[in-house]
N, C-alpha and C positions, 0 to 999 in steps of 0.2 A: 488522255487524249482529248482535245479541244472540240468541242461540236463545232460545223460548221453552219455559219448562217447564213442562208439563203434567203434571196430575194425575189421581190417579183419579178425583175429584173431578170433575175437568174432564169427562172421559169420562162419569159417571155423567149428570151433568145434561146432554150434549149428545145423549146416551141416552134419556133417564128411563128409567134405570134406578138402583137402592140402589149405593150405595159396593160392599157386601159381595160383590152379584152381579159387577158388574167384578172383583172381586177375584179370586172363582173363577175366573170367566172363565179372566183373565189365568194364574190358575197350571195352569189346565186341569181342575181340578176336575170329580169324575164326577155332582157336583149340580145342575151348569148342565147347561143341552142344547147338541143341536148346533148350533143355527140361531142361539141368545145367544153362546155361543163365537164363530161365525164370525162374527156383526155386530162384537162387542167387538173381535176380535182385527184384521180387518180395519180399523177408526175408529182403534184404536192403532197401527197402520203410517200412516194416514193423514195422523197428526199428526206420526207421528215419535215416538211416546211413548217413555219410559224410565224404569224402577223403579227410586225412590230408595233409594240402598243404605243411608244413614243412618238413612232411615225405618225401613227393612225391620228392620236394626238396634238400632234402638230398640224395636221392637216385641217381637223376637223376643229378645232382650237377646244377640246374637251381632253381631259385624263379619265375620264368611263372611272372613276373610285368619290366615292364618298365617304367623307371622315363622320365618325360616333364616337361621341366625347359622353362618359359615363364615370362616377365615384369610383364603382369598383367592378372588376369583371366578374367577381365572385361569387357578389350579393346577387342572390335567387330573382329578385323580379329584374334587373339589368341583364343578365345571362339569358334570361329568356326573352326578354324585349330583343336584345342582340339576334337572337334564332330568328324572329319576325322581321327584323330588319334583311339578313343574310338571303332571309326565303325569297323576297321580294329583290332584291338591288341583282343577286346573279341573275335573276329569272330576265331582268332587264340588262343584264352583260355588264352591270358596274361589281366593280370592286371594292369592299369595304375596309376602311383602316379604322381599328381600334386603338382609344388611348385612356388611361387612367386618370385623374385627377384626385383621389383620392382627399374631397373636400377642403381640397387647398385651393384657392382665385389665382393666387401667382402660377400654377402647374398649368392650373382650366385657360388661362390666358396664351400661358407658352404654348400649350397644345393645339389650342385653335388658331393663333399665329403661324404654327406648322404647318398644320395641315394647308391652312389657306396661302402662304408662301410656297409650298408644295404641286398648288395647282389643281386640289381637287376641286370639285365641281360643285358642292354642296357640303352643309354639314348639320348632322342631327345633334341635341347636344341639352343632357340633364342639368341644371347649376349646380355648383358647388356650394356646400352651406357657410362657407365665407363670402358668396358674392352679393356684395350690395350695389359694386359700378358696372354699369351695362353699357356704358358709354361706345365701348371699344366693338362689342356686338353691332353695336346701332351705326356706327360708320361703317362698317363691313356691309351691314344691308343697305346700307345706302349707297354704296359700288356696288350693290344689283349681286353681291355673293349672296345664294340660299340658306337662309339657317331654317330649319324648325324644330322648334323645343317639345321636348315632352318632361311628363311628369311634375319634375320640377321647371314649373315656366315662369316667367317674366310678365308682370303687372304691366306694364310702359311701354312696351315696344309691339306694334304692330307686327306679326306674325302669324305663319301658322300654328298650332300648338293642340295635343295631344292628351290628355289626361284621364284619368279616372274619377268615378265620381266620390272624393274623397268625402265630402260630409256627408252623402246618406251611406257612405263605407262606416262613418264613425257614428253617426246616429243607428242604422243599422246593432252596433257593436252593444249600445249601452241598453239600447231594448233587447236584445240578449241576457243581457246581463240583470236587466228589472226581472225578466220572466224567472230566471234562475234565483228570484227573491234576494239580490244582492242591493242594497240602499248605499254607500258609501264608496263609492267608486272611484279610481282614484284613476290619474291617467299620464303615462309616460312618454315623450315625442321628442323631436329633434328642437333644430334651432326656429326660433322667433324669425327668421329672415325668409323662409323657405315657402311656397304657397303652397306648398301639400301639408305644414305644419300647421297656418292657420285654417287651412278647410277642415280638417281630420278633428280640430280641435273645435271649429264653430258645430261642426255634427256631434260633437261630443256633448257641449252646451245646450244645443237642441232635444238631446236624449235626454238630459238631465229636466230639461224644463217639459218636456212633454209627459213626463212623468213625476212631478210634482215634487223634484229632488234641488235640493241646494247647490250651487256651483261653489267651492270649495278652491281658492287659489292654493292652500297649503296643499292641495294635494293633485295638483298639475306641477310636472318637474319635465325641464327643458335637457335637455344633454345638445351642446353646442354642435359636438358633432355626430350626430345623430348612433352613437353608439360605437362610433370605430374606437376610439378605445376605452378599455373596458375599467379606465379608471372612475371617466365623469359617469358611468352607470351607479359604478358603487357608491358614489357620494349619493347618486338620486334615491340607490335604494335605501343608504344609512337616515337619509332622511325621512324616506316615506314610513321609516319602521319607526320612527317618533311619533306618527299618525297612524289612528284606527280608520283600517278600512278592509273591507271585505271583498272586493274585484280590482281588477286592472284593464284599464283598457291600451293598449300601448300601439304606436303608432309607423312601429317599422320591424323589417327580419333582423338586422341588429340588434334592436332596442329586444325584440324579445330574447332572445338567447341569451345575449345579456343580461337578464333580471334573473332568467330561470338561474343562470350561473351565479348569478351574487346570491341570489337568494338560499338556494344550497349550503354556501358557506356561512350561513348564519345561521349561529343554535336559536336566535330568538325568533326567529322568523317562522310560520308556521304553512308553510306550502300549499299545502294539501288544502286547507280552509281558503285559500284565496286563490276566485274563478278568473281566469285569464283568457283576454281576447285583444287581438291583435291584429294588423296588414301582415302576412306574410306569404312569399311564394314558394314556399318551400313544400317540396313533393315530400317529404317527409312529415308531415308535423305531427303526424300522429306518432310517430317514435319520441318527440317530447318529451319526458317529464317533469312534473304531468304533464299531458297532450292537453293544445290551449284550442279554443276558437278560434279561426280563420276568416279574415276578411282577407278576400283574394282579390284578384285586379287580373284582368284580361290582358299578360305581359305580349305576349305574342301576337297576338292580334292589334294592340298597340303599336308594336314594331313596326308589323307591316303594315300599318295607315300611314305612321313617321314619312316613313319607306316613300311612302306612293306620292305623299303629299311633296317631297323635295322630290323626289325623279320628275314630278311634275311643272313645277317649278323650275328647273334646271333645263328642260325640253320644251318647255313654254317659247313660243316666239313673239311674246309679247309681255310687256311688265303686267307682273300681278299684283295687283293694286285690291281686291279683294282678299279677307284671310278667313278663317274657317279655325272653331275650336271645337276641337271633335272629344266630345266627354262620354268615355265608356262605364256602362254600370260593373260594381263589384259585386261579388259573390260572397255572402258568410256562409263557411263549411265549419256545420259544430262538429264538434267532438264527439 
């Protein structure tokens, strides 16, 4: 059986009462009284009513949804950045559309072409580790459409943007790792294009010089795409195990599980002798083995700045022409 759907319409004439007055009614408006409110609101439970969002949309020339464009839903600090984002956009009556790109540019392009052909009103949105053209973003802000990036953001383009403080995350990591008397440190990250790969990597650099240790390119290894699959890991680790070294500092929740998993598989390899630390948001790490160090990033709380900073933007009646990079500190939780 079909619901039927009711309009204000509907209501007004089973009333007699104007369109307009349901209308207030219905948003609670301090122009109706009490006694019209409670009949209206009461007759619209009765029927079952529900405001058409396309309508309301049209009218108000907004669709209330915002798109988040993220690698993967899966990966622990994006899943909880998502929760920060959700906490914040319902609280504000928007709707939020998720989409994968899965560190493809041709996916991250088709998806934010959607969503913004779609008519959402804003959109949050990580880079992919393939994207090096920002071009297509940069005309999109320039038609006054909201983007703000987090995490992974954009050197060139005037924005808001979101991050953590990835170098004293990664310098944090290696004076862990001095304390723990490890000298040869060796360090695993995504791609070269990405700025959470060169920050995470300058604090690494930092760690190493502030404790009077060599910087060692042989033992910095890139994985293009930051760990999704678990081939370009195993080539990082067949190579790292040609070099003597005693820690790891690694720079994402893929990248680590990753190593632990290759490294398992190899009789030569010795585990147990080599201290691992890493970004990861996983509420587990300590189920690990071995269980690593944690440099944690405030995913949630992240979210909902994202959040605030584009519903702001989006409700602004005036262009904003100021931008704001809001750098959250990380947490190392040892083992």
């Amino acid at each position: 059986m079909a619901f039927e759907n009711y309009t204000i319409k509907d209501i007004a004439k089973a009333l007699n009462l104007s369109t307009s007055t349901v209308s207030r009614a219905l948003r609670d408006s301090y122009e109706i009284s009490a006694d019209t409110k409670k009949m209206v609101l009461e007759y619209a439970e009765k029927i079952n009513y529900r405001a058409n969002p396309i309508a309301r949309s049209l009218k108000e020339r907004k669709s209330y949804s915002i798109g988040v464009i993220v690698t993967e839903i899966a990966n622990n600090f994006f899943s909880q950045v998502i929760e920060g984002i959700e906490s914040v956009a319902y609280s504000r009556n928007y709707q939020v559309v998720i989409s994968q790109m899965h560190e493809s540019f041709e996916r991250e392009r088709s998806n934010v072409e959607y969503l913004y052909s779609r008519s959402t009103d804003g959109l949050l949105i990580a880079l992919s580790s393939e994207t090096t053209d920002l071009s297509y973003l940069g005309q999109l802000m320039n038609k006054g459409f909201p983007i703000v990036f987090f995490d992974r953001v954009p050197n060139d383009l005037r924005c808001h943007k979101v991050i953590a403080d990835n170098r004293q995350g990664g310098f944090d990591a290696v004076q862990y790792l001095v304390r723990k008397g490890k000298r040869k440190i060796a360090h695993l990250t995504g791609t070269k294009k990405l700025s959470i790969t060169r920050e995470r990597l300058e604090g690494y650099k930092m760690g190493l010089e502030a404790n009077g240790l060599p910087y060692r390119p042989e033992l910095v290894k890139h994985c293009e795409y930051g760990g999704l699959h678990q081939d370009e890991i195993e080539r990082a680790v067949t190579e790292l195990l040609q070099e003597e070294y005693d820690a790891i500092f690694i720079s994402g929740d893929k990248l680590s599980m990753g190593y632990l998993q290759a490294m398992k598989t190899r009789p030569e390899a010795n585990l147990a002798k080599i201290e691992v630390t890493g970004f990861t948001n996983s509420k587990v790490v300590n189920l690990f083995s071995p269980p690593i160090t944690a440099v944690r990033q405030p995913a949630f709380e992240m979210g909902e700045k994202a959040a605030e900073l584009l519903i702001q933007q989006i409700e602004s009646k005036q262009l904003i022409e100021e931008f704001e990079t809001i750098v959250f500190p990380t947490t190392l939780v040892e083992r």
